[in-house]
N, C-alpha and C positions, 0 to 999 in steps of 0.2 A: 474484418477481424474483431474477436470481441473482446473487453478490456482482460475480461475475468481470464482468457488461454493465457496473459502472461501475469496474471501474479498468480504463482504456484509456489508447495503444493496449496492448494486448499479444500477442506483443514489442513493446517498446517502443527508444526510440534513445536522444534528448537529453533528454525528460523522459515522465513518465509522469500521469495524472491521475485523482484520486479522487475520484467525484463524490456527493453527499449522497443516500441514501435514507428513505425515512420509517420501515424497521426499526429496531428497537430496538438490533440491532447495528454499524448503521454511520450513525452519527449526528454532527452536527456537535457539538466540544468532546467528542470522544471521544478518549483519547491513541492514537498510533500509534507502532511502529516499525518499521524497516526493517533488516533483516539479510543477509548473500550466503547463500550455501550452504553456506561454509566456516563462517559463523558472527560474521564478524565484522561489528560493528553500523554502520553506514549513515547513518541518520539516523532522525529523532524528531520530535513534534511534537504538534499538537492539529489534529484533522480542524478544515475549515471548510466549507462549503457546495461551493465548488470547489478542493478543494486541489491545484496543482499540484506535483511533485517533480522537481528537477533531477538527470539522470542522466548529464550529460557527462562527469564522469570515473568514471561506475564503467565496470569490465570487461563485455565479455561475459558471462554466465553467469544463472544463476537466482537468485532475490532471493524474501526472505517478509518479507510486509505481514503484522504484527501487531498487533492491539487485541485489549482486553479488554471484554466484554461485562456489563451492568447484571447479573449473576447471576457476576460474578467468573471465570468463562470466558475464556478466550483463543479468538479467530478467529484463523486465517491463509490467505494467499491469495498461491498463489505465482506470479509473475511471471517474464518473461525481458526480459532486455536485450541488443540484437545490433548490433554495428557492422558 
């Protein structure tokens, strides 16, 4: 399964959603965070089963979802957001 079917929509608008798989890299109580493209951080958190993200005031542009993976690893999965 691939990362990108559960974080939907993408593009995304007002908010975005990350949804639980049973890999080992995107698991519930795994840290996250969010950053633009310029680099600046976004928001943070701890995955839950369905976590939603509120994205009404970021900008247009491209966004990376990052967690770290049980082998000390970073994933990222880059997103867009369009008004």
């Amino acid at each position: 399964m691939c990362i990108r079917d559960r974080l939907y929509p993408n593009p995304g608008n007002d908010k975005i959603f990350l949804e639980e798989i049973q890999e080992n890299f995107f698991q519930s109580g795994r840290p996250y965070k969010v950053y633009s493209f310029e680099g600046r951080f976004m928001e943070g958190g701890v995955l839950s089963n369905k976590q939603e993200i509120n994205t009404t005031d970021w900008s247009t542009g491209l966004y990376f979802l990052i967690f770290e993976d049980t082998d000390k690893k970073y994933k990222k999965i880059v997103f867009e957001i369009v008004r």
